[in-house]
GUVOVO-401113 format. One line per 8 residues: number of its first residue (from 0); their letters; for each residue x, y, z of N, C-alpha, C. Coordinates in steps of 0.05 Angstrom, whole numbers. Layout:
NUM = A = X/Y/Z/X/Y/Z/X/Y/Z  ...
//
This chain:
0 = XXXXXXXX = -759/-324/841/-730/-322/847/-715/-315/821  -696/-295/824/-680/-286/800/-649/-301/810  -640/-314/797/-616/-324/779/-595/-303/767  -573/-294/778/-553/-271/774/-529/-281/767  -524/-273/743/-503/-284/732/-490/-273/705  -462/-285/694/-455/-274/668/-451/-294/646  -461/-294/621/-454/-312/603/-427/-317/605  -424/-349/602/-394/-353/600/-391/-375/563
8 = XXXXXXXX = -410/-386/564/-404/-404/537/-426/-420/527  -429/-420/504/-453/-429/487/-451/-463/492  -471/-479/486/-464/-507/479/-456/-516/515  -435/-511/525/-433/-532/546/-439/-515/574  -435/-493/575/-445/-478/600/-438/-452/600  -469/-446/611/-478/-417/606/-476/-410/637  -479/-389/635/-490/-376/654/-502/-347/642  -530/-346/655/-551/-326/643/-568/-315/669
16 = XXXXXXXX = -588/-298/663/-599/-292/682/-634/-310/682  -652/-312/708/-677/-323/695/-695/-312/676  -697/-279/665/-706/-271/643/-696/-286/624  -677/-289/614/-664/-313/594/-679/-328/594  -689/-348/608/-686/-378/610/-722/-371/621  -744/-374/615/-771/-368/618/-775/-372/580  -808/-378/588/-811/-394/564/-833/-365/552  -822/-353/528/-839/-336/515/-858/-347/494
24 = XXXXXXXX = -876/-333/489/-887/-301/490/-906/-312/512  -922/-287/528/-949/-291/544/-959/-271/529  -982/-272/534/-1007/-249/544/-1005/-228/554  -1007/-209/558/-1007/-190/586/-1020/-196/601  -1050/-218/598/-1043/-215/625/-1034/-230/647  -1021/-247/632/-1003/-276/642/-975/-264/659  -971/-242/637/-946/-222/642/-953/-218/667  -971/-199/676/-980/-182/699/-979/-201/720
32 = XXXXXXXX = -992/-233/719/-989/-247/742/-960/-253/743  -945/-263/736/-922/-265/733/-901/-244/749  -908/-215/739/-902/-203/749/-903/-205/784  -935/-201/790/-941/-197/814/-935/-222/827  -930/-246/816/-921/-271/826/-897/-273/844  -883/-259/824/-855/-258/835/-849/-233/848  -866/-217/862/-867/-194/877/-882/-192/900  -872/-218/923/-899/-221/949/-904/-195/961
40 = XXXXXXXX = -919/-195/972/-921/-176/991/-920/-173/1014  -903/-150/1031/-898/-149/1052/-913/-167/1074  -903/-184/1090/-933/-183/1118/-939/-209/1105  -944/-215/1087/-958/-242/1076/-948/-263/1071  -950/-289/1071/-934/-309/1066/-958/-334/1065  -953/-352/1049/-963/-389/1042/-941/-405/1047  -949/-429/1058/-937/-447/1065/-944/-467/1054  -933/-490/1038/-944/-511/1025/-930/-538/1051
48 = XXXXXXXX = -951/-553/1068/-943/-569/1082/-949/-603/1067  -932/-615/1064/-930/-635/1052/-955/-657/1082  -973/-674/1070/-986/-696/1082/-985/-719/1078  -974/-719/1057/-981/-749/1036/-962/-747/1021  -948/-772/1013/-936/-780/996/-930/-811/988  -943/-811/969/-949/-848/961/-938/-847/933  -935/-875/926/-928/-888/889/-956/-896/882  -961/-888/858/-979/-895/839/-972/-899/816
56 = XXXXXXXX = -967/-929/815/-950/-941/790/-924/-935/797  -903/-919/770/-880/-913/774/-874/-875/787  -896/-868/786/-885/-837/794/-896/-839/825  -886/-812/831/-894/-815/865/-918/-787/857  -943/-791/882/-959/-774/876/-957/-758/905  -957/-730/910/-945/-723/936/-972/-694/940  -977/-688/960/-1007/-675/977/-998/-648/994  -1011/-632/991/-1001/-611/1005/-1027/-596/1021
64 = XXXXXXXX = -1026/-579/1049/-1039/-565/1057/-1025/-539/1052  -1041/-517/1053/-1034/-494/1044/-1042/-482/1069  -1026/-460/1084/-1027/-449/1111/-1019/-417/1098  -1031/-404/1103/-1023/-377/1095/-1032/-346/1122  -1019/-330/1121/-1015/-311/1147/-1012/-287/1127  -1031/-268/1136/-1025/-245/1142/-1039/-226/1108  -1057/-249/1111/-1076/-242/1077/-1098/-226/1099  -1107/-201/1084/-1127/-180/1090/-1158/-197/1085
72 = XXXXXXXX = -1168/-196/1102/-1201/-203/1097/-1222/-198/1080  -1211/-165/1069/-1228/-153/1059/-1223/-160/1028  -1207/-176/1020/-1200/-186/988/-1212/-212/982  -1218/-224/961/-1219/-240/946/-1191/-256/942  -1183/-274/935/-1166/-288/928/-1169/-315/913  -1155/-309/900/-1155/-336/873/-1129/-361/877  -1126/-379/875/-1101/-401/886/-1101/-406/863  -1070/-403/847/-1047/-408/822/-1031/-426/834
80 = XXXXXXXX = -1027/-442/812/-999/-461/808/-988/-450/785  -955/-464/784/-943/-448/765/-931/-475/754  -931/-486/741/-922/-504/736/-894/-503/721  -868/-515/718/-836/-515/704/-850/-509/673  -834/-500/664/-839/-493/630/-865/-491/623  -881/-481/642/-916/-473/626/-925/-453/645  -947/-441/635/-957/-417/649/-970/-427/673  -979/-401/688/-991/-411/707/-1030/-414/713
88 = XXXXXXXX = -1031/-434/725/-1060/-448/722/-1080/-447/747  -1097/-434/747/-1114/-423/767/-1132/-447/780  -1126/-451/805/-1135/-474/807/-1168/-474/828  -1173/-455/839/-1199/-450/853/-1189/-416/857  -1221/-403/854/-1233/-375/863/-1243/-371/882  -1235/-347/899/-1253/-342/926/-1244/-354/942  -1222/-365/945/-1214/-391/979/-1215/-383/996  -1227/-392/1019/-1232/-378/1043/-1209/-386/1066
96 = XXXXXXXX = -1205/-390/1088/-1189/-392/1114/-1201/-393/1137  -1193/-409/1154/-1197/-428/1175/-1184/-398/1192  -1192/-412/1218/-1173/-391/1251/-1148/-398/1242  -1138/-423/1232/-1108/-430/1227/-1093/-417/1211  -1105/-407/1187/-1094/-395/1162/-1100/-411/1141  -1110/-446/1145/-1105/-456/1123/-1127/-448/1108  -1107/-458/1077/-1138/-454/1056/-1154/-473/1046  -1182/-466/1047/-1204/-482/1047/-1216/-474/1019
104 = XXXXXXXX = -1224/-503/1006/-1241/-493/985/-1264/-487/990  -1271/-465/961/-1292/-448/953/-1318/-466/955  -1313/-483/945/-1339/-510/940/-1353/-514/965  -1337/-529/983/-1347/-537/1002/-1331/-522/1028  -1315/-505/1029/-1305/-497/1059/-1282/-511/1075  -1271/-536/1057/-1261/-557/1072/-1238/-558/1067  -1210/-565/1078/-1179/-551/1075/-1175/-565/1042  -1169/-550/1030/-1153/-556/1006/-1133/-573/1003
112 = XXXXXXXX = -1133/-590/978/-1109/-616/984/-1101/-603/953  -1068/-599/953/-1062/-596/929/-1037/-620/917  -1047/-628/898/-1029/-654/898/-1015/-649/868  -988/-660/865/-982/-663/845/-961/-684/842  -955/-706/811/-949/-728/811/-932/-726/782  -907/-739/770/-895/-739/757/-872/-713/752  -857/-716/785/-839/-696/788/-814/-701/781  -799/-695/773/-767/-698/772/-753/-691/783
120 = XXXXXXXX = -724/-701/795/-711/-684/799/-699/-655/796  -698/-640/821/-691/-615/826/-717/-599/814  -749/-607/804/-764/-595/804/-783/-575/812  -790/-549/818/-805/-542/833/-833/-541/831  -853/-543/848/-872/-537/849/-881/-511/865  -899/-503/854/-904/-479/861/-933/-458/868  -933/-452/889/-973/-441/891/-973/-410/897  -990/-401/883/-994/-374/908/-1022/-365/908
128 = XXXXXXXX = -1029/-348/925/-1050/-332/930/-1049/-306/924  -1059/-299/911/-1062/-279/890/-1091/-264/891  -1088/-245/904/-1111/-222/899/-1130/-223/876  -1152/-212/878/-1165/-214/846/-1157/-190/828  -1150/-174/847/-1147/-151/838/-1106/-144/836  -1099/-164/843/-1065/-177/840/-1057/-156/868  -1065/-145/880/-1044/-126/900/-1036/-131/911  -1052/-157/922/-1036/-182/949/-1030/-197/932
136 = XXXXXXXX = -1009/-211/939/-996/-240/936/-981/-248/950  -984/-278/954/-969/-294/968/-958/-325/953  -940/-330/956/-927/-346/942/-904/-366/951  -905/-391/956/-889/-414/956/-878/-435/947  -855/-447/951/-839/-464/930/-834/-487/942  -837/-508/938/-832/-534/952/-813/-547/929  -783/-563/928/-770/-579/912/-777/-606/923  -789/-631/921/-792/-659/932/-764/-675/931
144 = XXXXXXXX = -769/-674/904/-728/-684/904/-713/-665/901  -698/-663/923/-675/-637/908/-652/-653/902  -639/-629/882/-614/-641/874/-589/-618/897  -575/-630/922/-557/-615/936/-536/-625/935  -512/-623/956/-489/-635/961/-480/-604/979  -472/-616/1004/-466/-599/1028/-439/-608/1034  -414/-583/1043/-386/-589/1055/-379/-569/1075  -386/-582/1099/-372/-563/1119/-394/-544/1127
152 = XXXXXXXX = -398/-517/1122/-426/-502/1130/-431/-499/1101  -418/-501/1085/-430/-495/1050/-448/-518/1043  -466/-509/1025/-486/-526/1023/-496/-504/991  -498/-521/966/-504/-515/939/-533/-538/937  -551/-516/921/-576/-532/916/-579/-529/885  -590/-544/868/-596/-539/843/-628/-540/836  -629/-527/823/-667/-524/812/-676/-524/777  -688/-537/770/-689/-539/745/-711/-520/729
160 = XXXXXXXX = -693/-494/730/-715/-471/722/-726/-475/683  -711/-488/667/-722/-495/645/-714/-526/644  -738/-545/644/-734/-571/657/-713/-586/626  -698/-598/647/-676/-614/624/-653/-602/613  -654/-556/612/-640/-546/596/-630/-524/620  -639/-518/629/-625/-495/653/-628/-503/678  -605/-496/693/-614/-498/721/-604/-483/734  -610/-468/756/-617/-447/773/-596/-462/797
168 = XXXXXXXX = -572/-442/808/-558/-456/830/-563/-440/858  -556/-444/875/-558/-427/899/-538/-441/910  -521/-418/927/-493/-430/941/-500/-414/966  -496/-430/992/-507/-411/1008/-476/-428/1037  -470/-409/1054/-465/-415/1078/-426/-410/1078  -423/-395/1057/-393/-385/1033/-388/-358/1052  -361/-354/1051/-356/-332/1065/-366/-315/1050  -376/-285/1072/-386/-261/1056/-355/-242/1040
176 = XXXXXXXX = -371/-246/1013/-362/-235/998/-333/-248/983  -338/-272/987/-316/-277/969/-325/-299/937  -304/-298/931/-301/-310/898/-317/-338/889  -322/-353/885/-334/-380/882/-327/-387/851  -309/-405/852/-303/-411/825/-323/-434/814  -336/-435/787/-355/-446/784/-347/-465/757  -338/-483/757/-326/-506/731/-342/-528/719  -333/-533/696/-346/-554/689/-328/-566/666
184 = XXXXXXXX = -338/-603/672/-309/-612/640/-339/-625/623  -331/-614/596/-347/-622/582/-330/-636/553  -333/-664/549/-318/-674/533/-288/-663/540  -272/-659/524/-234/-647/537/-238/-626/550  -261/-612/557/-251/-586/553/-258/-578/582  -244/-557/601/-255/-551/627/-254/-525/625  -280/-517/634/-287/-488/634/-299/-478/656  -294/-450/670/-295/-440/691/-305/-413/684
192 = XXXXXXXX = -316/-411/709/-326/-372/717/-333/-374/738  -335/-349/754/-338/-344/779/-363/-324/794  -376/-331/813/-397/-321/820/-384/-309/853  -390/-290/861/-391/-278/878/-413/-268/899  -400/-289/937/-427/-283/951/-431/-255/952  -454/-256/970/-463/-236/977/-454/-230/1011  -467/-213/1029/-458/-205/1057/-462/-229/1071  -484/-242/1065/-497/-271/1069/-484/-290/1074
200 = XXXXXXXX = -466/-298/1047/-455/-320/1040/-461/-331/1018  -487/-311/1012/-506/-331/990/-489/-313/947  -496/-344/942/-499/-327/913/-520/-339/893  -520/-336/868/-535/-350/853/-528/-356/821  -531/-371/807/-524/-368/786/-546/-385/763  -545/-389/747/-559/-405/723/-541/-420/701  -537/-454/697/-527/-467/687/-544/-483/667  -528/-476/641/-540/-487/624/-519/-505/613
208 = XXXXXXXX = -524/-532/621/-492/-558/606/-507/-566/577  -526/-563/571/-529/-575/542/-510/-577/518  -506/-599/508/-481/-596/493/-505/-602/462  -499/-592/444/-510/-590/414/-505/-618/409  -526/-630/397/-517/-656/381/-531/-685/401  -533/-685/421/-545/-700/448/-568/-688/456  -586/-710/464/-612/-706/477/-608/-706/513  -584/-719/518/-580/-718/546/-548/-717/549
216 = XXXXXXXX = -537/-717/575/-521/-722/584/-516/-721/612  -488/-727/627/-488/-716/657/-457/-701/652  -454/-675/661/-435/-658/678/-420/-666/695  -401/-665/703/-387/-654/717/-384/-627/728  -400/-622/754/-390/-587/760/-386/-589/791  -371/-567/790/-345/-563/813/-355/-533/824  -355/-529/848/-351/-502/862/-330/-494/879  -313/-483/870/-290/-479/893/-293/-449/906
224 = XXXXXXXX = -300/-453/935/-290/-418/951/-271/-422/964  -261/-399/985/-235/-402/998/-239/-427/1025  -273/-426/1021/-279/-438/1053/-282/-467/1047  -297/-468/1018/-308/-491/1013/-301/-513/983  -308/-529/974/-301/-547/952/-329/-570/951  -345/-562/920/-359/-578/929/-372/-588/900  -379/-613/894/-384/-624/868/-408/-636/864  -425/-641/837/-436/-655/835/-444/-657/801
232 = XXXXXXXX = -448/-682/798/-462/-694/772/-485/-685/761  -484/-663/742/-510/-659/733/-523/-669/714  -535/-684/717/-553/-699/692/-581/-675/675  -575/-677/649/-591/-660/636/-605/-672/609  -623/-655/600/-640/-666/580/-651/-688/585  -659/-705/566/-685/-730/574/-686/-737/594  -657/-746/603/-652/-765/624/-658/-749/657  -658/-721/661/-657/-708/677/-698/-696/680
240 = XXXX = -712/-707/658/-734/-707/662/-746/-733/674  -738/-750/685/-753/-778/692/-761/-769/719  -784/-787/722/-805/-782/742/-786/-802/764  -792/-785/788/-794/-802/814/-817/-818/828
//
């Protein structure tokens, strides 16, 4: 997912695009998955279905089946996770598929459980199926906690594309094509810019509240459209990394 937007201010809130905010340098050929990661392919799609979700100790540890449609027979495929601020990690070669679509490990043939534990808020997790040869891919995003707040048919989600320091917004359900004023008070000061939907309704933007000098804090941010008004507290840095 790309993040569209214009810088507005250093220190308490940015707005940038997701090239900005991705953690450099790679490899090429980290690049290349990357690339083809974020380029599915027609016809194809993964589904991460949640099964499980239990506490172990203080974090929650949460299980997924992987259901995927419309992957060609005649390929190989490799299953990636991508994990928030680190590259991505190959987690079994060769996975095969059931009549259902789901994926089965290489090992033994038997549906794949993909689990992961010490998530935070507005986190994503992330899988795909990836060709060996990269031409197919398929790719899915599951958030466990999200961070939202819905008014009326508007509904804003937040995603923590650099965990603690950026976050990724989506405003969806806004009349097509109008203004969205986008604010925030940081210490005296209140600062604004504006994002504009799309035919949709939808828009997107990238918020960075870090203020210089603090390891954490929480926001104040505001969205105003003609249709809608809608707020929420963003907690960032340390405090915005604690496990659920």
């Amino acid at each position: 997912m790309k993040f569209r937007a214009v810088v507005l201010f250093p220190l308490c809130l940015t707005l940038s695009t997701w090239s900005q905010v991705t953690v450099p340098p790679l490899g090429q050929d980290l690049k290349n998955l990357k690339e083809a990661w974020n380029s599915p392919t027609p016809g194809t799609s993964v589904e991460m279905k949640e099964f499980q979700r239990m506490k172990m100790g203080k974090v929650t540890v949460i299980a997924f089946r992987l259901v995927a449609t419309g992957m060609s027979t005649e390929k190989k495929y490799d299953l990636w996770v991508w994990p928030t601020n680190k590259d991505p990690i190959r987690i079994d070669s060769n996975v095969q598929f059931d009549s259902a679509g789901t994926v089965l490990q290489s090992s033994d043939k038997q549906p794949l459980s993909l689990s992961f534990m010490g998530i935070s808020k507005g986190e994503a997790e992330r899988a795909a199926l990836i060709s060996d040869d990269q031409q197919v891919v398929a790719s899915a995003k599951v958030i466990p906690f999200p961070i939202e707040v819905t008014n009326g048919p508007c509904h804003v989600a937040v995603e923590q594309v650099l965990l603690g320091q950026a976050f990724g917004v989506r405003g969806m359900g806004f009349a097509a094509g109008e203004e969205v004023a986008i604010s925030c008070k940081c210490k005296k000061n209140e600062l604004q810019t504006q994002a504009k939907a799309d035919p949709q309704g939808s828009w997107e933007a990238v918020l960075v509240p870090v203020e210089a000098g603090k390891q954490s804090g929480t926001t104040p941010i505001e969205f105003v459209g003609r249709t809608c008004r809608l707020g929420l507290d963003l907690v960032w840095g340390k405090d915005a990394l604690k496990y659920q």
